[in-house]
C-alpha positions in Angstrom: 67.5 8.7 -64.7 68.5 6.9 -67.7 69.9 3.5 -68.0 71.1 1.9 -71.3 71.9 -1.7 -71.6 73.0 -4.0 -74.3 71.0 -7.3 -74.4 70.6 -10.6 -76.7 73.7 -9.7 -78.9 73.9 -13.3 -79.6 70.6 -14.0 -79.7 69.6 -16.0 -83.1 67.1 -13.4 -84.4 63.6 -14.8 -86.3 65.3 -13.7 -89.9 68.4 -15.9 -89.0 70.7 -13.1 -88.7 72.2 -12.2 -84.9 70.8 -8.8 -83.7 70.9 -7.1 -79.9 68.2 -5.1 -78.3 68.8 -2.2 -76.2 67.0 -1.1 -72.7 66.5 2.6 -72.3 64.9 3.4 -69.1 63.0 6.6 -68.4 61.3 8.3 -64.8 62.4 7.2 -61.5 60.8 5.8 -58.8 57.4 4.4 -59.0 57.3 6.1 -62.6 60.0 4.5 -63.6 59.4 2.7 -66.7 61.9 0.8 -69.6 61.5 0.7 -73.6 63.1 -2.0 -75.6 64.6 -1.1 -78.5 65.9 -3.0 -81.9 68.6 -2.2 -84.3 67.9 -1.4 -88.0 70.6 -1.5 -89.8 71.7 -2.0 -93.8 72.2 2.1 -94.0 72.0 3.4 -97.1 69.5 0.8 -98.5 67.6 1.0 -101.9 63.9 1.7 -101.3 60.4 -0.3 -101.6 58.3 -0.6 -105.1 56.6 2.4 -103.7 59.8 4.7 -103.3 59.5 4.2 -99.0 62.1 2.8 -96.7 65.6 3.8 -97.2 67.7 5.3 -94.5 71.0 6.4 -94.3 71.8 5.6 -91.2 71.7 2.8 -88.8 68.8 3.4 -85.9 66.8 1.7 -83.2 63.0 1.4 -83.1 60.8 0.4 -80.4 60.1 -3.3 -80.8 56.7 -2.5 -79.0 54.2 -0.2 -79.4 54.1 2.3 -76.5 52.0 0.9 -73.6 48.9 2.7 -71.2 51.5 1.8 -68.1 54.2 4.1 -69.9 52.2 6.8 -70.4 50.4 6.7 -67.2 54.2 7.0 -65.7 55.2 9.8 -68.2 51.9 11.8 -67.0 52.8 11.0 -62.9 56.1 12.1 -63.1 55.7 15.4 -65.6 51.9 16.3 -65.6 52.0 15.7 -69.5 47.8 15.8 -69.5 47.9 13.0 -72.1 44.8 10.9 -72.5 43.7 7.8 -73.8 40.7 5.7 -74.5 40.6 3.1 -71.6 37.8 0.8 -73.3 40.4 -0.5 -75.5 43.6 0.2 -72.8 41.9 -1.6 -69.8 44.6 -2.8 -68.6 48.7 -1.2 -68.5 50.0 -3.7 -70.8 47.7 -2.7 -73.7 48.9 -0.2 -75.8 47.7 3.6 -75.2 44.8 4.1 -77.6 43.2 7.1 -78.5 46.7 9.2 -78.6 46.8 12.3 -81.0 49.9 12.9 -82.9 50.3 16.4 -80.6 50.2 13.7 -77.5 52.4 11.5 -78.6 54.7 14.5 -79.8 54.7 15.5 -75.7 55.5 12.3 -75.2 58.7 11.6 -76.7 59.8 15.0 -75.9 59.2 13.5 -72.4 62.2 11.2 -73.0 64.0 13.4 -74.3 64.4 16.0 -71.8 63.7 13.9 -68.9 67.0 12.3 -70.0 69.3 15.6 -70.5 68.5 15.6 -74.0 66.7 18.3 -76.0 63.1 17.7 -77.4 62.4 16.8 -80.7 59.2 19.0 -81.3 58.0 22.6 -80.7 55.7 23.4 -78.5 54.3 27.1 -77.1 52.2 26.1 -73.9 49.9 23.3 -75.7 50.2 24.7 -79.1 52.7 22.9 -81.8 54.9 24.9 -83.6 57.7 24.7 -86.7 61.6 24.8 -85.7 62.9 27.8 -87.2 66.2 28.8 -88.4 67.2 30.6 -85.2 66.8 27.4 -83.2 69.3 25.3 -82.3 68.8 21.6 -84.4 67.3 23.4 -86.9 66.7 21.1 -89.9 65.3 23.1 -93.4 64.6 19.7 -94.9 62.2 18.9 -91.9 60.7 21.6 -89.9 58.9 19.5 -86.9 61.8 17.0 -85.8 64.9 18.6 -84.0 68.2 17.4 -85.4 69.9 17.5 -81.9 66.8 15.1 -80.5 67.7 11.3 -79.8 64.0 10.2 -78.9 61.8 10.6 -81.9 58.5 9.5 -84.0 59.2 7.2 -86.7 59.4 8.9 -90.2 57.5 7.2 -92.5 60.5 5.9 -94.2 62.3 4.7 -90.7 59.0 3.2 -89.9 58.1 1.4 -93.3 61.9 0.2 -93.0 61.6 -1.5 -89.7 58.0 -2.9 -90.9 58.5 -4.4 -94.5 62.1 -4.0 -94.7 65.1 -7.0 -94.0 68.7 -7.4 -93.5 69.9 -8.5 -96.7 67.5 -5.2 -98.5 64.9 -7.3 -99.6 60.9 -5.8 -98.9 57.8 -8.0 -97.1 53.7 -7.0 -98.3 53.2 -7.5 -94.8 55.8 -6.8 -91.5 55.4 -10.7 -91.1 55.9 -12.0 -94.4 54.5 -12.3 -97.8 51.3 -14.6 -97.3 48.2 -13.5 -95.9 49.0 -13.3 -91.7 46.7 -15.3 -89.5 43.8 -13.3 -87.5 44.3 -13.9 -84.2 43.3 -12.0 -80.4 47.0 -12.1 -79.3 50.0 -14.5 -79.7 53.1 -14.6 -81.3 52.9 -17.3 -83.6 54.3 -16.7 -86.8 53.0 -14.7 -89.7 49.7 -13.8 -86.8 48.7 -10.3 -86.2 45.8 -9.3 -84.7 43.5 -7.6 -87.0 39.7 -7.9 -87.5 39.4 -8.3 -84.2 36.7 -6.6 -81.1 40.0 -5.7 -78.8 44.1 -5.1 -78.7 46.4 -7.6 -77.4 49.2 -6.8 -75.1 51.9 -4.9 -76.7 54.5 -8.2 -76.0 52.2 -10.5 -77.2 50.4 -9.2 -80.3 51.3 -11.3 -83.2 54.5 -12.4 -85.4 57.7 -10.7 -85.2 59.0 -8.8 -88.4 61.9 -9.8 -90.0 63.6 -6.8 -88.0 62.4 -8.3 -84.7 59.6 -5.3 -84.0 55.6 -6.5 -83.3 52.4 -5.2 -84.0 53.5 -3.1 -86.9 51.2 -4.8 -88.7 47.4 -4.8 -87.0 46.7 -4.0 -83.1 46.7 -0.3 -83.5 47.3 2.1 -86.2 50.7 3.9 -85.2 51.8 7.6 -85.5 54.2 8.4 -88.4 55.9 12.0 -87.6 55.3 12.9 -91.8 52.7 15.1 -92.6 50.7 13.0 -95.2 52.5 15.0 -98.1 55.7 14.4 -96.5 56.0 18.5 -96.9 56.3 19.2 -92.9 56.2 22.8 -92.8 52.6 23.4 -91.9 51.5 22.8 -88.4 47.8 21.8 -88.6 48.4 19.7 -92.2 47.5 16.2 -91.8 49.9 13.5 -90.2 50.7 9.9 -91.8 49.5 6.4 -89.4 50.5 3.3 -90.8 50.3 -0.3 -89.7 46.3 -0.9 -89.9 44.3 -2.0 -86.5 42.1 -4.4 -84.4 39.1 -3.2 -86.7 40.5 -3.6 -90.2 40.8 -5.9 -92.8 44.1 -7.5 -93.3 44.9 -4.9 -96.8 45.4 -2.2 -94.2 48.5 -4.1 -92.7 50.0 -4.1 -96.7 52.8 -2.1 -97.4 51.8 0.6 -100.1 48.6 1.5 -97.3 48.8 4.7 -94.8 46.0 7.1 -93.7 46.0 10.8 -92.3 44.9 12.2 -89.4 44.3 15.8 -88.2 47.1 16.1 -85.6 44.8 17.0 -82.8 42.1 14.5 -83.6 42.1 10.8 -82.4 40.5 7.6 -83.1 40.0 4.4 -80.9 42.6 2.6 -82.8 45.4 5.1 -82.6 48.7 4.7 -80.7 52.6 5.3 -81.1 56.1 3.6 -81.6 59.0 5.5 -80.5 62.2 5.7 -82.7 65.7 6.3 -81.6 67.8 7.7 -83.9 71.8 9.0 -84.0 72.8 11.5 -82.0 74.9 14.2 -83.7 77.5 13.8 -81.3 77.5 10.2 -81.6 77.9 10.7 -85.9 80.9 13.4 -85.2 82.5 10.7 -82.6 81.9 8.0 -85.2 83.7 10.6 -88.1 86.4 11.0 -86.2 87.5 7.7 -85.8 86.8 6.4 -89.4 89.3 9.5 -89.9 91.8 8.0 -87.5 91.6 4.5 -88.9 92.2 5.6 -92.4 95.6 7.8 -90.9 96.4 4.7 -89.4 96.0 2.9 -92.4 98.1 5.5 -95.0 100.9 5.7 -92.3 101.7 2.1 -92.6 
């Protein structure tokens, strides 16, 4: 079952601008869990110092990371088999450590197809695989995401976007400002994240929100970008980005111009996901269509 619903559209958000939030709700039952959502909009912006960040279309990011409850839900109700490190996740509003990138792949195929829609990576059994040209959604620029998929991993440059990135196209160093954040355990103070630290906060209350209105894309854990680290992804066992830095680092690995790779079956203690949302193609044709109307509209009077 999936329910959608529009939420806080004139809430004042934290960069002064208004923004909504959007509910999507996935499993049923006692599985049933929900994932709050932001809008990133200014399509088409110009790009950080470092060449990252611009998207062409508007999208919707997780404004939390993905939490142990979630995935303990997603594994009830489809016998996904993903695991995590519990000595970090002791409790279900942590966020799922220990995740590799082929996990959290299953994952958000999970709400993809448990909502009708079709899943945004490959897979043969266990074993990840390349879209090819006689699939359906079949993208030559990007062989591991499906074009017909709603429910995604964050590219690096949706991800960096909703991180550093703000309404009026200007770029943070860090997803809470330009000073130094505050250290702390959990909170939401502003410019706090919590890095340098022994454990993760909850996923709702784990530092400052960015200017986009997501948190914890700076410290808690790192996150997994759907890039390989060359940004080549045609290869299946070539080495995936994670961005965002972690409880254990030093507040440089929260900057913007820092990312790390990771073997995509491999984990570390550190390591969890953010789920992005991006437009459906049916949604872009719908939206084409009626520009196309309006501008009839417009010539005939």
């Amino acid at each position: 079952m999936k329910i959608s619903l529009l939420v806080g559209i004139l809430t004042l958000g934290c960069n002064g601008a208004f923004a909504g939030s959007l509910i999507e709700t996935f499993g049923s039952g006692a599985n049933q869990f929900s994932m709050e959502f932001v809008e990133i909009g200014n399509a088409n912006n110009a790009p950080d110092t470092y060449g990252k960040g611009s998207v062409s279309y508007v999208y919707n990011i997780g404004k939390y990371e993905v939490s142990r409850d979630m995935i303990d839900k997603a594994n009830s109700e489809a016998n996904l088999g993903i695991t995590y490190i519990p000595s970090l996740s002791d409790t279900p509003t942590k966020p799922a450590t220990g995740i590799t990138w082929v996990e959290a792949a299953k994952f958000v195929n999970y709400l993809n197809t448990s909502t009708g829609g079709t899943a945004a990576y490959k897979f043969s059994g266990n074993t990840f695989q390349l879209w090819s040209s006689s699939d359906s959604g079949y993208d030559s620029s990007n062989l591991f995401r499906n074009s017909l998929s709603k429910f995604v991993l964050p590219n690096e440059n949706e991800w960096v976007k909703a991180a550093y990135g703000g309404p009026d196209g200007t770029w943070n160093l860090y997803p809470t400002g330009n000073t130094t954040p505050t250290s702390v355990t959990s909170g939401t103070l502003l410019n706090t994240a919590v890095y340098g630290q022994n454990g993760v906060a909850d996923v709702n209350n784990a530092g400052a929100l960015s200017r986009y209105g997501t948190m914890a894309q700076g410290g808690n854990v790192f996150e997994a970008i759907e890039n390989a680290v060359d940004g080549s992804n045609n290869l299946t066992n070539e080495d995936r980005m994670t961005r965002g830095g972690s409880i254990y680092e030093s507040v440089g690995y929260l900057s913007s111009g820092v990312y790390f790779g990771l073997r995509p079956t491999s984990t570390g203690g550190d390591f969890g996901l953010r789920v992005a949302s991006v437009p459906e193609p049916s949604a872009l044709s719908l939206l084409a269509i009626g520009l196309g109307g309006l501008a009839l509209v417009r010539r005939r009077k």
